[in-house]
C-alpha positions in Angstrom: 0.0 0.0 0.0 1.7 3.5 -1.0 1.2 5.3 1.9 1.5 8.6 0.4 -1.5 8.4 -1.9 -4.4 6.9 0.2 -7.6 9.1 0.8 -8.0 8.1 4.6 -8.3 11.3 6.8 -5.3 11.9 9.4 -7.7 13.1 11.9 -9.6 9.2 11.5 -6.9 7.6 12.0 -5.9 9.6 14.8 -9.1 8.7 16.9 -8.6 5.2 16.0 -5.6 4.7 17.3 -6.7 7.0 20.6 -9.6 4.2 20.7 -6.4 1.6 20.3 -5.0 2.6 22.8 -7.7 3.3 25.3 -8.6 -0.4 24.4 -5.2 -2.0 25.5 -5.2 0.2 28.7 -8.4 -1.5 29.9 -7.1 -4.8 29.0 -3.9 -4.3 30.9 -6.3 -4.4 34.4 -8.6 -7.5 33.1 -7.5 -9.9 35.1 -6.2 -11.0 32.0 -2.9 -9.8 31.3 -1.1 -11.4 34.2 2.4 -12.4 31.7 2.5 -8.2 31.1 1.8 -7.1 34.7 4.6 -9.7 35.6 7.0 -8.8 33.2 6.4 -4.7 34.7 6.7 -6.1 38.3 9.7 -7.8 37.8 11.7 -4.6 36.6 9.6 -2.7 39.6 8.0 -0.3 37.7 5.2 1.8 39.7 1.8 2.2 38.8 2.5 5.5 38.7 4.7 5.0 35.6 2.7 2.5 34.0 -0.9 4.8 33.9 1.8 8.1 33.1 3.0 6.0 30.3 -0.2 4.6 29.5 0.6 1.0 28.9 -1.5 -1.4 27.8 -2.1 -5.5 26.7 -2.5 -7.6 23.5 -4.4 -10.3 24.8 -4.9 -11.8 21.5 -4.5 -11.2 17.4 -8.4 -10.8 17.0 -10.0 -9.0 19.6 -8.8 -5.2 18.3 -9.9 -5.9 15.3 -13.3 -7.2 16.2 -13.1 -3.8 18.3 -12.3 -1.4 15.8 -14.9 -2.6 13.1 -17.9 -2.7 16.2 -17.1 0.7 16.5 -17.2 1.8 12.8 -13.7 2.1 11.2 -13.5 0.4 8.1 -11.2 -2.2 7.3 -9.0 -0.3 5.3 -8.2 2.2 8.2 -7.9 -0.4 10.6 -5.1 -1.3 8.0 -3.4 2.1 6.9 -3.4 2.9 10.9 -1.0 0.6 11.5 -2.8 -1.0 14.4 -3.8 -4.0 12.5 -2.1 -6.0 9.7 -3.4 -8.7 7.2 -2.5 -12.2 7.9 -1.7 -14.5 5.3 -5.3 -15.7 5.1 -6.9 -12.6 4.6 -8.0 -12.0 8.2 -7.6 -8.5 9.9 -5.0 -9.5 13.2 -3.6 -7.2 15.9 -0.6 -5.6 14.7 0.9 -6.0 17.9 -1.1 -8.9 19.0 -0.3 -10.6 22.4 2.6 -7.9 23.5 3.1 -5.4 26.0 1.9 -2.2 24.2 3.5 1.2 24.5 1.4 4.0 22.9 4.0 6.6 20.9 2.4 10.2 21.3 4.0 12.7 19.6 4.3 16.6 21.0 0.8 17.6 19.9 -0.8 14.2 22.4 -2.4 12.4 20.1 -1.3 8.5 19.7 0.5 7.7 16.1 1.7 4.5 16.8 2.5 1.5 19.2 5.4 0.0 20.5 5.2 -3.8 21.5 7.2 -6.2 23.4 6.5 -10.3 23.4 5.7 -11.6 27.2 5.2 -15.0 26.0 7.2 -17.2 23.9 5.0 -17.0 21.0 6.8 -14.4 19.5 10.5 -14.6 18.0 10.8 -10.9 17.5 11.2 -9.2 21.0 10.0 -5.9 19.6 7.8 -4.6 17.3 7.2 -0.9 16.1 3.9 0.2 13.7 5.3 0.8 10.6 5.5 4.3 8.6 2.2 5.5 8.4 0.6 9.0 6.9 0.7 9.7 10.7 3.5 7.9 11.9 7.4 8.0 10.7 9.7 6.8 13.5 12.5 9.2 12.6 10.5 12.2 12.8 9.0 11.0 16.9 10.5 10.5 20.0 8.9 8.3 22.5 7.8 10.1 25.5 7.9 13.5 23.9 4.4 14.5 24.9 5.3 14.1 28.5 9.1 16.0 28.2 6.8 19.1 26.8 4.9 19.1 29.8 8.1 19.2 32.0 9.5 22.3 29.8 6.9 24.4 29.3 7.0 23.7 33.4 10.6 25.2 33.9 11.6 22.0 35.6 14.3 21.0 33.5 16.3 22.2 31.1 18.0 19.2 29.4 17.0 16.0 27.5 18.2 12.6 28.2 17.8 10.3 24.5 17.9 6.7 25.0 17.6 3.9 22.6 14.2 2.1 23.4 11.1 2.3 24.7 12.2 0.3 28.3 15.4 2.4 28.7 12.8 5.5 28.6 10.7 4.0 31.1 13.2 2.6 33.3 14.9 5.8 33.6 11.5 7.8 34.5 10.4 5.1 36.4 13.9 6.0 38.6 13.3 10.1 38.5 15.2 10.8 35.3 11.7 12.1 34.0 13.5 14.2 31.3 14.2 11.1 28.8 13.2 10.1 25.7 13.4 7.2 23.1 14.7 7.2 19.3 13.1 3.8 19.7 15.8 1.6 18.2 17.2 3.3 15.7 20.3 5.9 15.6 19.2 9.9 16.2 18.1 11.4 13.5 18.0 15.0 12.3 14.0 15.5 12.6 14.5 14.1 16.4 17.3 16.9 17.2 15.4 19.1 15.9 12.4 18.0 18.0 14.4 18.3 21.0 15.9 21.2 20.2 12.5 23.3 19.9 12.4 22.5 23.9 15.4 22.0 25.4 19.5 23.0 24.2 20.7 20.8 26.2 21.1 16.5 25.3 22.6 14.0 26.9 23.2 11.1 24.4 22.7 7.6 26.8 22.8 4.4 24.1 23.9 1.4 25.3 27.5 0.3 26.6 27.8 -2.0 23.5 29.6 -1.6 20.5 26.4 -1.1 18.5 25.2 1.5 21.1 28.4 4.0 21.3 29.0 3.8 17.5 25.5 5.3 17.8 26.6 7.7 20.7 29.0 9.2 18.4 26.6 9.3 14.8 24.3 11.2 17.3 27.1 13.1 17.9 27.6 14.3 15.4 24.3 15.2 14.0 23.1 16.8 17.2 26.2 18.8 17.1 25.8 20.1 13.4 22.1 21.6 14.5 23.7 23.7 17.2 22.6 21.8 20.0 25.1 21.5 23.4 25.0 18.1 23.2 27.0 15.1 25.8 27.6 11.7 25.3 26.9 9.0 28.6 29.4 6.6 29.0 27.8 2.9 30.5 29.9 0.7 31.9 30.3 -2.1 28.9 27.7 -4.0 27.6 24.9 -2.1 30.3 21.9 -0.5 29.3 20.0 2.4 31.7 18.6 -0.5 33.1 21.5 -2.3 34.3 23.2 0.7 35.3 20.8 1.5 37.9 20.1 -2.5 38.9 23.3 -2.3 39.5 25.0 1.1 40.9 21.4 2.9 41.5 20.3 6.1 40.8 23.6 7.4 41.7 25.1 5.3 39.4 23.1 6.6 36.7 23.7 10.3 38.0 27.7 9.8 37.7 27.5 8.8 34.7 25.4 12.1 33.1 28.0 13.9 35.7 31.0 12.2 33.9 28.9 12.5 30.4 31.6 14.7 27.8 31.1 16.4 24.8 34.5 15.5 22.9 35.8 12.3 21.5 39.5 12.1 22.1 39.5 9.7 24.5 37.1 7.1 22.5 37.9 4.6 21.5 
C-alpha cells in the first residue's frame, strides 16, 4: 500500500488509534494480562509510571480488530493505521497482538503509533514498532515527547536525556530521570534533534555500553552537534543498558554517569 497516496483522513486515524490505545489500557487491568503485569513487576515499575505512560495488553490477534470494526472504522483504516495487519489468510490481526503495548504520542498528544514487546514465547521478534504510516514515521518522533513538553513548558528541566528504546525510557523515568526520551531503536536522526531542540538546548546522548550502542553515541554526535545543539555523550559501563546501570549502581550510578557525560571524543575509542 503506497502510503502517500491513500484518501483516509489523518484526523480518523488519529481517533482510532486513541480508541487503540484506550482499548489495550483497559485490557492491561482485566484480570487478564497477568504475563505483562509480571514482566512490569519484575523490573519494579510503579503504577504511577505505568498509567503516566499509558501501557496497555495484547491479549490476542483478533479481539482489536473485532473492536475497531464494532465501533465503525473500516477495514482499510484499521489497515493504513498501522494497528492492525493482514494475515496470510486474509484475516484483519492485531498488529501488535499478544505484546506489551506502549502508545507513541508525539508533541501535539495524540497517539500515532504503538510500541510492543512479546511476554510469552509466542513471538520470535522481542519488539515490534507500527510501521510508517501517513501519521507515523519513526524518525520524525521520540517516545515520550508529549510528556518531556509538559516538563519544559513547566521550567523544571532544562536538558534531555535520549535513550535507545522504549524500556530504557521507562526505566529511567520510572527512577526520577523524567527528562528522557526514546529514538526507539534506531540511531538519532535529524527531525528528532530538531524536536528536541525546539524545547530544550541541552542532550545527553545515553545508548547502550555495547559496541552497536556508542557507535550510535557518536553518529548522534555528530548530527546533534551540526544543529547547534550543546549536546554530551553517557558513557555505561560495557555492555549495560540504563537498566543495568541503575540495577546495579542505583540512581547514583546513573547520576555519575550524566556527571561524567563529555562532549568530545579524544578519548574514545
Amino acid at each position: 500500500m503506497d502510503i502517500e497516496k491513500n484518501n483516509f483522513g489523518k484526523d480518523r486515524l488519529v481517533s482510532l488509534m486513541c480508541d487503540s490505545a484506550q482499548f489495550y489500557q483497559k485490557n492491561l487491568y482485566s484480570g487478564k494480562a497477568e504475563l505483562h503485569l509480571k514482566y512490569l513487576s519484575e523490573r519494579k515499575i510503579q503504577d504511577t509510571t505505568i498509567k503516566g505512560f499509558s501501557l496497555g495488553a495484547s491479549l490476542d490477534y483478533h479481539s482489536l480488530p473485532q473492536y475497531l470494526l464494532d465501533k465503525g472504522y473500516t477495514v482499510e483504516e484499521c489497515e493504513t493505521s498501522g494497528a492492525c495487519a493482514k494475515a496470510s489468510n486474509g484475516n484483519l490481526i492485531d498488529a501488535q497482538g499478544e505484546r506489551l503495548i506502549f502508545p507513541i504520542i508525539n508533541y501535539m498528544n495524540e497517539v500515532v503509533g504503538f510500541g510492543g514487546r512479546a511476554v510469552g514465547n509466542n513471538n520470535p521478534m522481542k519488539y515490534k514498532l507500527t510501521c510508517n504510516t501517513v501519521i507515523f514515521d519513526r524518525s520524525k518522533n521520540l517516545y515520550n515527547i508529549n510528556l518531556v513538553k509538559e516538563l519544559i513548558q513547566a521550567n523544571t528541566i532544562s536538558s534531555i536525556i535520549v535513550v535507545e528504546g522504549f524500556m530504557d525510557a521507562i526505566f529511567l523515568y520510572n527512577a526520577g530521570f523524567k527528562n528522557v526520551v526514546a529514538s526507539m531503536g534506531t540511531s538519532l536522526t535529524k527531525e528528532q534533534v530538531q524536536i528536541c531542540k525546539r524545547y530544550a538546548d541541552n542532550m545527553f546522548i545515553c545508548y547502550d555500553g555495547d559496541f552497536v550502542g556508542q557507535k550510535a553515541n557518536l553518529r548522534g554526535f555528530e548530527i546533534a552537534k551540526n544543529e547547534g545543539v550543546k549536546v554530551r555523550v553517557v558513557r555505561l559501563p560495557d555492555n549495560l543498558d540504563p537498566y543495568g546501570v541503575i540495577e546495579l549502581c542505583g540512581t547514583e550510578g546513573f547520576q555519575n554517569c550524566l556527571n561524567s557525560a563529555t562532549p568530545l571524543f579524544k578519548d574514545w575509542r
